[in-house]
C-alpha positions in Angstrom: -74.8 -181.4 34.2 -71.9 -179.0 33.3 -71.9 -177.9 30.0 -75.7 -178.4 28.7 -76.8 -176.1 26.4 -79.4 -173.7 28.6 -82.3 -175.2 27.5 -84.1 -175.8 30.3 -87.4 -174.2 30.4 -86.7 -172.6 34.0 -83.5 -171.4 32.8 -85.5 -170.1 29.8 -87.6 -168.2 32.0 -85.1 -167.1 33.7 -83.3 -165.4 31.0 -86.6 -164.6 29.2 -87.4 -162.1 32.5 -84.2 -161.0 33.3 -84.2 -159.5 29.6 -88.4 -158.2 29.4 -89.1 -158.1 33.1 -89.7 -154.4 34.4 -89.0 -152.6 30.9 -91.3 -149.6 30.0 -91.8 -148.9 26.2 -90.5 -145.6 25.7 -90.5 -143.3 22.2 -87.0 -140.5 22.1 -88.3 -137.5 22.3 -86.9 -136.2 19.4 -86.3 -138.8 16.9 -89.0 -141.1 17.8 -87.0 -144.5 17.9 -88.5 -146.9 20.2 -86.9 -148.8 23.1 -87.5 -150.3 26.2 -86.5 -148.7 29.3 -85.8 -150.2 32.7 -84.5 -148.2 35.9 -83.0 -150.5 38.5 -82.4 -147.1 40.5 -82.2 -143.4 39.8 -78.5 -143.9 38.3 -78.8 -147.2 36.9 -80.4 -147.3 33.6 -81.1 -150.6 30.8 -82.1 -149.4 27.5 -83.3 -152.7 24.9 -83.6 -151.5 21.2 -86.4 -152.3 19.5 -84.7 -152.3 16.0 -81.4 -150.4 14.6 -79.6 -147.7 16.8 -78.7 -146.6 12.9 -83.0 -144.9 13.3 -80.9 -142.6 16.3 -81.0 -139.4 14.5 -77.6 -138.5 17.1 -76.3 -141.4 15.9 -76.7 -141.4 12.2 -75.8 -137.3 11.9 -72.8 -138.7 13.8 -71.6 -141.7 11.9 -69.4 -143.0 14.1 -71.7 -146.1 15.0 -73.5 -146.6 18.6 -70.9 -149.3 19.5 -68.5 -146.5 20.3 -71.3 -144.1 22.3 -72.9 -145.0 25.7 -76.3 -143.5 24.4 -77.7 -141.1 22.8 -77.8 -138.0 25.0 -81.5 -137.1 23.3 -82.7 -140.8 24.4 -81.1 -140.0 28.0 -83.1 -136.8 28.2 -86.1 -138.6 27.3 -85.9 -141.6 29.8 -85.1 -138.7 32.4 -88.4 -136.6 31.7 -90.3 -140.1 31.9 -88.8 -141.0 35.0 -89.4 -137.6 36.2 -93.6 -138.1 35.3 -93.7 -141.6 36.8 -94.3 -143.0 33.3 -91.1 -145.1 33.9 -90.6 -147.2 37.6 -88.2 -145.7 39.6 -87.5 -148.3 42.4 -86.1 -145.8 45.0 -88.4 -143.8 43.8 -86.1 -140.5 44.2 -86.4 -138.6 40.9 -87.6 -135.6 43.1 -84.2 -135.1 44.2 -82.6 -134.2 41.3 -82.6 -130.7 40.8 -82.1 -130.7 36.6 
C-alpha cells in the first residue's frame, strides 16, 4: 500500500545490498582512513565512510568540511592504484587504458 514505511524484509534487502553489495574495504594511502569502495565502471566511483570524513588528513588541514569537496584527491589516488592492481572490481574491466 502507498505510503508504508519500508519495512518489508525484501525491501530491506533490497536497500541493505544496494548500499554493502560489491564494496571493497579500502585504507587512503596516505592518511589511513578506511572506506568502502565500489566501481560501477572505470568513471563511476561510490565511496561509504566507515566513520568521520573529519580523520581525512586533506580535509581537516583544509577546514572547510567534506560537504563542500567531492573527495579527497589523496583517497581518489588511492582507489585509482587499487583499481589499477585488481584489488578493487572494475566491471569493464578497462583500467589498462588509462595512461596516468
Amino acid at each position: 500500500m502507498f505510503g508504508e514505511p519500508v519495512t518489508r524484509p525484501a525491501t530491506v534487502a533490497d536497500r541493505e545490498g544496494f548500499l554493502t553489495d560489491g564494496f571493497t574495504p579500502l585504507n587512503c594511502g596516505t592518511c589511513g582512513v578506511a572506506v568502502q569502495v565500489k566501481k560501477n565502471s572505470r568513471e563511476q566511483t561510490s565511496i561509504q565512510w566507515y566513520g568521520s570524513a573529519r580523520e581525512c588528513a586533506v580535509f581537516a588541514a583544509d577546514g572547510s568540511g567534506s560537504a563542500l569537496r567531492a573527495t579527497c584527491p589523496r583517497l581518489m589516488e588511492s582507489i585509482t592504484r587499487a583499481a589499477k592492481l585488481g584489488e578493487v572490481p572494475v566491471p569493464t574491466n578497462d583500467m589498462s587504458s588509462d595512461t596516468d
